[in-house]
C-alpha positions in Angstrom: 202.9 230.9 -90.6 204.9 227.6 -89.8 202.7 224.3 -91.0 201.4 221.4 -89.9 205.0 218.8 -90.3 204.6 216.0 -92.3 207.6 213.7 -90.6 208.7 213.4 -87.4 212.1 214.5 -88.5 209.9 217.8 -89.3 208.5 217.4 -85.7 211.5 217.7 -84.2 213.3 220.3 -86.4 210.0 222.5 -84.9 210.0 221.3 -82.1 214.0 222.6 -81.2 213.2 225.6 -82.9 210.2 227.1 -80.9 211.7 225.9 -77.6 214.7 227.9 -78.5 212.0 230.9 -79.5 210.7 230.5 -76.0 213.9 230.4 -74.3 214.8 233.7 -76.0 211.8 235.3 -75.2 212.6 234.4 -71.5 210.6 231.7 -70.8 212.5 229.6 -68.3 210.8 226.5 -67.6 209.4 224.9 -71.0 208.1 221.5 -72.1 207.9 219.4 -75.3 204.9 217.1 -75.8 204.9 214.9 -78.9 202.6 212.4 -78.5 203.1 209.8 -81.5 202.8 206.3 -80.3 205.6 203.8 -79.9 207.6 207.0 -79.9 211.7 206.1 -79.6 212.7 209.1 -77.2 217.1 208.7 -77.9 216.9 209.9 -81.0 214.7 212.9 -80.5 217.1 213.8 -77.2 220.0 213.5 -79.2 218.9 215.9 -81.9 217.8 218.6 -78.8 221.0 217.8 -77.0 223.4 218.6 -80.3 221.2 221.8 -80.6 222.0 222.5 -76.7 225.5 222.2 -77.4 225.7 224.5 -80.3 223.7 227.4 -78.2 225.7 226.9 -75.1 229.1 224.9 -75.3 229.9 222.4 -73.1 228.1 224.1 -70.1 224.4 222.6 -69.8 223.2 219.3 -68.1 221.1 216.7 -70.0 219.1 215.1 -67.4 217.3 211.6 -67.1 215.1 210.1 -64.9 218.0 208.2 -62.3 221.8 207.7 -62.5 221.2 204.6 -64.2 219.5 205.8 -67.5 221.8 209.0 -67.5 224.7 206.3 -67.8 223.5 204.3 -70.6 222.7 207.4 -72.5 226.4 208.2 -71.5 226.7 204.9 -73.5 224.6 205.3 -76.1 226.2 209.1 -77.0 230.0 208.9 -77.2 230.6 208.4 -80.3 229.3 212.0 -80.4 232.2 214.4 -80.2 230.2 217.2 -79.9 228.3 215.4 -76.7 231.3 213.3 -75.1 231.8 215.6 -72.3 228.1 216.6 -72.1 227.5 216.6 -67.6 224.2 213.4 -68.1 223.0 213.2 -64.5 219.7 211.8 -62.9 217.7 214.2 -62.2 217.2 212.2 -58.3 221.3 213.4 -57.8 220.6 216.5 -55.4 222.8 219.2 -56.1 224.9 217.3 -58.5 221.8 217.4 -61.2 222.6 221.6 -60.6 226.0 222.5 -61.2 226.0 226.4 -61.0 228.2 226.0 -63.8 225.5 225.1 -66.0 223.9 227.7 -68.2 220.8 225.2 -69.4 219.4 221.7 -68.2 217.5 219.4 -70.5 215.3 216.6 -68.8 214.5 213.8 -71.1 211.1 211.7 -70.4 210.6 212.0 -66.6 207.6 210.2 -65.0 205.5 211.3 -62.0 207.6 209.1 -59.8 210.7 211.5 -60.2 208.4 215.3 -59.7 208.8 214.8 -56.1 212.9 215.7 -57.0 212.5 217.6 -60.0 210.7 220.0 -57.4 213.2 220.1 -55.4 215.8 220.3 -57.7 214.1 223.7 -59.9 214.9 225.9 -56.6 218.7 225.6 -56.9 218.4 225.8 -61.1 216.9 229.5 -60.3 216.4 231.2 -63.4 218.2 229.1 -65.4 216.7 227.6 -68.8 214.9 224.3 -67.7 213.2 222.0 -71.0 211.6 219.1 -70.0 211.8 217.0 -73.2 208.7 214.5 -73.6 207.1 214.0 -69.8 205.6 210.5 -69.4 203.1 212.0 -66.4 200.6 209.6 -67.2 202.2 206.5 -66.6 203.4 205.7 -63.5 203.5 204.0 -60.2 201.8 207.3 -58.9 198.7 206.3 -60.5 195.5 208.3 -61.6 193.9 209.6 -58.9 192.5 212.7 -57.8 195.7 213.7 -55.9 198.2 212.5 -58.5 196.1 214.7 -60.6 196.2 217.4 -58.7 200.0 217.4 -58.3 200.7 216.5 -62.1 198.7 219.7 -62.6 200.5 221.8 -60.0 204.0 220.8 -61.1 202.8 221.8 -64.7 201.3 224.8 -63.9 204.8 226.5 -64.3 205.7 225.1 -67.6 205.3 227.0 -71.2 204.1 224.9 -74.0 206.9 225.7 -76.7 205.4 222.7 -78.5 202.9 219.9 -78.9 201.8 218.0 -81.3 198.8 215.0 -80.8 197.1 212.5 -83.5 193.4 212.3 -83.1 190.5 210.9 -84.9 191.0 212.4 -88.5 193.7 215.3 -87.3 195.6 216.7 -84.7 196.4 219.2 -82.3 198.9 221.1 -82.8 200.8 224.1 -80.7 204.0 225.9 -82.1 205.7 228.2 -80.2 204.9 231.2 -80.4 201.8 230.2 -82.6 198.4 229.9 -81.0 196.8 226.1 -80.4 195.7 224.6 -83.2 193.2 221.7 -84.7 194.0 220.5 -87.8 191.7 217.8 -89.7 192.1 215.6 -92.4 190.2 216.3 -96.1 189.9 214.1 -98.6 190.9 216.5 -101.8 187.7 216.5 -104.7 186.3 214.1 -102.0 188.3 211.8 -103.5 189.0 208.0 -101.6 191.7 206.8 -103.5 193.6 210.2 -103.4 196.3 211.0 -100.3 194.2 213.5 -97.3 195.6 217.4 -96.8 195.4 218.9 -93.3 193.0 221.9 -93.2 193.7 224.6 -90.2 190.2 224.5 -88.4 190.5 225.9 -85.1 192.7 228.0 -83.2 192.9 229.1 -79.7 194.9 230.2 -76.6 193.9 227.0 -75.0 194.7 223.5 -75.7 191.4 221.7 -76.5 190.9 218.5 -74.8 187.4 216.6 -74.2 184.4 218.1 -75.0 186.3 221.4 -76.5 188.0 218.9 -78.7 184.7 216.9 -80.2 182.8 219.9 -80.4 185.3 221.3 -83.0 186.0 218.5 -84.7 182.2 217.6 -85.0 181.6 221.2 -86.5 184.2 221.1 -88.7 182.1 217.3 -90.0 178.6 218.1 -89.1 178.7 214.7 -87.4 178.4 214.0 -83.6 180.8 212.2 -81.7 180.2 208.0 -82.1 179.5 206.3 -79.3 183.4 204.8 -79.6 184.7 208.2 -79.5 183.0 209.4 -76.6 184.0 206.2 -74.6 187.6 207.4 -75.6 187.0 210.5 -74.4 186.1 208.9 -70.8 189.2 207.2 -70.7 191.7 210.1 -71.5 189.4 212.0 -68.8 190.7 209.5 -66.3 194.4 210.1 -67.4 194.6 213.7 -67.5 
């Protein structure tokens, strides 16, 4: 069974991994959730996009939110031989963001402001591979309503999960794929303070656990209920999901 990481270099070593698991085993529309805070996303979309290139060539498309950030990613990558004549388009570029050429796409950190094309765009991609690296759905000009929900949840709807990875109060969540969810929770070893916490495996599940789910198996694992702090956090990610 593949562990908990320890680093975020370890994240994303995973994290290319199981998305390439879930690509083989014909998933074609996949996403990558790591939600560490602060969070640089270059670095991580370099390390997918050198994997991209060694699985298909020179013939996939990495994908940004507008023309714009696809250029100073351009920028930012050509010092990398292996990436210098990578297609980087915005994902807002029509047909352009589709060349049938292109055996794989890899869209780094969109927002809800660019689902509208990214709908639009997944018609002409067909049944080509299509990773959405890192979605940033919650913030945005689209806001939190009941109807942004709705179409954050549609849009989503058609994605696989190859893998996710969330810090909470004393853990995390945790989905590799093709591992089941998992909660993982921090133990102090002999009950000692001073000494470093291990991560204990205490839930898993075909579901991701969110909310109430979440507490309730973190509180059984404790035998404490949630504090009053915690549950006020738990009203404010209800408003963001």
């Amino acid at each position: 069974m593949i562990k908990l990481p320890d680093t975020l270099e370890d994240s994303t070593e995973q994290a290319i991994a199981a998305t390439m698991n879930a690509i083989n085993a014909g998933c074609m529309r996949v996403q990558i959730d790591m939600r560490f805070p602060e969070l640089a996303q270059l670095p991580i979309a370099l390390a997918f996009a050198q994997a991209f290139t060694e699985k298909y060539g020179q013939t996939w498309q990495a994908l940004f939110a507008d023309a714009g950030t696809a250029a100073l990613a351009k920028r930012d990558w050509a010092e990398s031989d292996i990436l210098r004549n990578i297609s980087m388009r915005g994902v807002n570029e029509g047909r352009a963001a589709a060349r049938p050429e292109s055996q794989a796409f890899l869209l780094i950190s969109p927002t809800s402001v660019e689902v509208d094309g990214i709908e639009k765009l997944l018609p002409l991609i067909g049944d080509r591979p299509f990773v959405m690296l890192n979605p940033k759905l919650e913030n945005s000009e689209v806001g939190l309503g009941l109807a942004a929900r709705r179409m954050r949840d549609r849009f989503l709807s058609v994605f696989e999960i190859s893998y996710y990875i969330q810090p909470v109060d004393g853990g995390a969540v945790w989905r590799c794929y093709p591992q089941l969810w998992q909660v993982w929770q921090e133990k102090n070893v002999g009950g000692n303070p001073d000494q470093s916490p291990k991560m204990e495996l205490i839930h898993e599940g075909t579901e991701r656990p969110v909310g109430d789910d979440l507490n309730r198996i973190m509180g059984k694992a404790t035998g404490k209920k949630p504090s009053l702090i915690g549950q006020m956090q738990q009203f404010l990610n209800a408003l963001s999901r």
